[in-house]
PAMARDO-226327 format. One record per residue: x, y, z of N, C-alpha, C, O in turn; residue in three letters. Coordinates in steps of 0.02 Angstrom, whole numbers, padded with zeros to 5 digits, always signed. Layout:
<gufis>
XYZXYZXYZXYZALA...
</gufis>
This chain:
<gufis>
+00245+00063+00719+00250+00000+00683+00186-00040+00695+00156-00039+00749UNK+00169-00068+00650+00105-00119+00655+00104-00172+00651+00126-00189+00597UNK+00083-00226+00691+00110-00281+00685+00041-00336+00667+00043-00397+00673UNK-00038-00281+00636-00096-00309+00620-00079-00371+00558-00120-00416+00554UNK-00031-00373+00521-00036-00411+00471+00010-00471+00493+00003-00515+00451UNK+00056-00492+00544+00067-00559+00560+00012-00600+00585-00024-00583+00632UNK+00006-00667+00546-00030-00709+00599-00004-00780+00582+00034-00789+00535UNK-00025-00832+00624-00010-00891+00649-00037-00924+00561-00095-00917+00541UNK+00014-00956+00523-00042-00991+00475-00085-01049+00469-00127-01065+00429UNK-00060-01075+00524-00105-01141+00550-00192-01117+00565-00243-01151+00570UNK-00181-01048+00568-00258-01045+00577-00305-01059+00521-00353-01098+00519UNK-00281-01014+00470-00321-01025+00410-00334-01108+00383-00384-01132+00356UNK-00282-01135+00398-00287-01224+00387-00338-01243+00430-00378-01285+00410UNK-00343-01221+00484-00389-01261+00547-00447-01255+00525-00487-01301+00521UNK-00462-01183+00505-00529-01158+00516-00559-01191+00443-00610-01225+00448UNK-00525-01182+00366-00523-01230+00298-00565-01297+00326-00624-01314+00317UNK-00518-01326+00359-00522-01396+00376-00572-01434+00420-00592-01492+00426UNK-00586-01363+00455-00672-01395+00494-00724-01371+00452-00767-01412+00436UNK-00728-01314+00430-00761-01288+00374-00802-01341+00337-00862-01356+00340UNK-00731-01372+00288-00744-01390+00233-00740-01479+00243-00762-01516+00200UNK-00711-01503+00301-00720-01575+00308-00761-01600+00375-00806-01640+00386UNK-00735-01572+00399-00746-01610+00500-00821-01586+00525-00860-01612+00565UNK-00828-01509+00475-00898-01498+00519-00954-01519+00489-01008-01516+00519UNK-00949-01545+00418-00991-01583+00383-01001-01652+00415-01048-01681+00442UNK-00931-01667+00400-00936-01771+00413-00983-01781+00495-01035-01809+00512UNK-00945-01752+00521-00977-01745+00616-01064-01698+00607-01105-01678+00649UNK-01064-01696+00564-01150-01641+00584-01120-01589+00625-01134-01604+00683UNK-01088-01539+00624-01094-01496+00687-01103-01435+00645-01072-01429+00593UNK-01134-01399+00661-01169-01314+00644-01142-01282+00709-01087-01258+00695UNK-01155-01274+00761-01129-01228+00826-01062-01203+00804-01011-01237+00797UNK-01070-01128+00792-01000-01105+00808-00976-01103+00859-00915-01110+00864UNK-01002-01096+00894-00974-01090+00966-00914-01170+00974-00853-01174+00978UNK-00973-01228+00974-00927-01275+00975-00861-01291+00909-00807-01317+00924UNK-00879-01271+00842-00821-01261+00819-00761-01219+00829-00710-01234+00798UNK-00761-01158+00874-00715-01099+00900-00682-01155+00930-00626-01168+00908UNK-00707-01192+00978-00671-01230+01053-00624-01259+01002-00565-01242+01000UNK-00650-01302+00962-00639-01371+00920-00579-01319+00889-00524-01341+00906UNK-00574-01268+00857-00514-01240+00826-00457-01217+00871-00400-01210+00849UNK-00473-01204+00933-00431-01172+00967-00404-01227+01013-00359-01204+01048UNK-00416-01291+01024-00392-01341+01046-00344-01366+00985-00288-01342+00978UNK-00373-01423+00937-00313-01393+00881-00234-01340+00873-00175-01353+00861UNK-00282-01265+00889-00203-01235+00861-00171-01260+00918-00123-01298+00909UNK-00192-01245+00982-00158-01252+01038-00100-01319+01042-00055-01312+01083UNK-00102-01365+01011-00077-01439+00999-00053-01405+00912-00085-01428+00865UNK-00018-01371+00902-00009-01377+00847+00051-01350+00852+00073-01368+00906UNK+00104-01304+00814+00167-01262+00829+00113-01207+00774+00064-01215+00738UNK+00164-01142+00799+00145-01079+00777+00176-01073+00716+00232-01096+00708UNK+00142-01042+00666+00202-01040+00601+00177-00974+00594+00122-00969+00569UNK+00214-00910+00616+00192-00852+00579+00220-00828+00520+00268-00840+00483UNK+00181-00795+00523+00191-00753+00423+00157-00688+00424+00117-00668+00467UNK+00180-00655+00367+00140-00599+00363+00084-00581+00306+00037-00542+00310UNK+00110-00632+00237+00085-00632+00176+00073-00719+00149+00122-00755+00141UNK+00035-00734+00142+00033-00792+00107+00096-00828+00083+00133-00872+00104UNK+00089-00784+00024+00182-00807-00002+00218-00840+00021+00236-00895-00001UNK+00240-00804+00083+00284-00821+00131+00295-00915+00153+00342-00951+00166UNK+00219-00923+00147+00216-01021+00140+00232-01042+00097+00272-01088+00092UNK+00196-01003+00038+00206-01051-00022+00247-01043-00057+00240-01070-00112UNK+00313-01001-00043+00387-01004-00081+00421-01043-00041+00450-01087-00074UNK+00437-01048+00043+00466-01073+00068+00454-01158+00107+00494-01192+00140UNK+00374-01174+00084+00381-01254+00096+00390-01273+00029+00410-01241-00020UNK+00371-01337+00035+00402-01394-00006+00330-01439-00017+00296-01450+00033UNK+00312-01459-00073+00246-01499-00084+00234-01540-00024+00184-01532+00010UNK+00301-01605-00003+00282-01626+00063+00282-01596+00104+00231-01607+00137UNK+00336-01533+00140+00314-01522+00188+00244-01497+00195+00221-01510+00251UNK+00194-01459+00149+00128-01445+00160+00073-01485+00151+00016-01463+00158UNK+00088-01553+00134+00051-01606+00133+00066-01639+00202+00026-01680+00224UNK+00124-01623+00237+00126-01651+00306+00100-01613+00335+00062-01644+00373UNK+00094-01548+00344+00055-01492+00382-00022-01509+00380-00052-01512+00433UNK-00057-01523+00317-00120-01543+00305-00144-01593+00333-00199-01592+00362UNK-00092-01665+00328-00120-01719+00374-00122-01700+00454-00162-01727+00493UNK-00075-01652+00473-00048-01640+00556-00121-01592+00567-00151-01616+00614UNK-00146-01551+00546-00215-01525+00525-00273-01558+00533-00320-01549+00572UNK-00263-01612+00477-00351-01664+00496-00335-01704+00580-00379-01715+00622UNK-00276-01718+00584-00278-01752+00635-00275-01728+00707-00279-01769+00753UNK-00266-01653+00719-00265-01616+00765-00341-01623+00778-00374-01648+00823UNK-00359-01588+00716-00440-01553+00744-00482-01623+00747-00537-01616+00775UNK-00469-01688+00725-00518-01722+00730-00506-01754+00794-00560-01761+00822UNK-00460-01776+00827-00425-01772+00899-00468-01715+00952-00500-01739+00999UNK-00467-01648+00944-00500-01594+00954-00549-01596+00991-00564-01597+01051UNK-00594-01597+00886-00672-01625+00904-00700-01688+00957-00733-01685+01009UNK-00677-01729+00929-00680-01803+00994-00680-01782+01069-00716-01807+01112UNK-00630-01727+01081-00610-01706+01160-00661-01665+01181-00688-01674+01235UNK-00677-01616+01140-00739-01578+01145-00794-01582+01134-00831-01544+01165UNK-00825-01637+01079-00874-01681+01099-00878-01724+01169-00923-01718+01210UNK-00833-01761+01172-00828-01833+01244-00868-01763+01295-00923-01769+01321UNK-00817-01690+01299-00824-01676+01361-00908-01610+01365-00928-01572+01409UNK-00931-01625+01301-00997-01618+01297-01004-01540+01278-01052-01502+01283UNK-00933-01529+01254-00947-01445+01214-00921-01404+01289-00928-01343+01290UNK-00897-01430+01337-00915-01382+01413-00835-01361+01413-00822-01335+01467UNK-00791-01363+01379-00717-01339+01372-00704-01268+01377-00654-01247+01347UNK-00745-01224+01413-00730-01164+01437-00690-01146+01479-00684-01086+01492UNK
</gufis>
């Protein structure tokens, strides 16, 4: 049995969401410091696994994934702040 195709879907949101908002607005290029910045995030987040996309988008609800999205910007920008303050050294 293979279990390569479950994963957490909060990730793909995290990683979207610094991507495309947080690592612009903040200036940050370092992957390194965006890895920390994502994995602090999921860590403060709940796990939602899945195996197929789908699987989200038949079974939420417009709000519930508009609440997931705000719980998203506000994780990682929480995150970032913690891992900035503590100067990227969150190893």
């Amino acid at each position: 049995m293979s279990f390569q195709s479950i994963r957490n879907y909060y990730e793909q949101l995290v990683v979207d969401h610094l991507i495309d908002h947080l690592a612009p607005e903040l200036d940050i290029t370092d992957d390194d410091l965006l890895a920390d910045i994502a994995c602090l995030a999921l860590n403060n987040l709940p796990a939602r696994y899945i195996r197929h996309e789908v699987d989200m988008a038949f079974f939420l609800t417009p709000g519930e994934r508009e609440r997931m999205h705000e719980r998203v910007a506000s994780e990682t920008r929480k995150a970032a702040e913690t891992v900035i303050a503590d100067g990227g050294q969150r190893r």
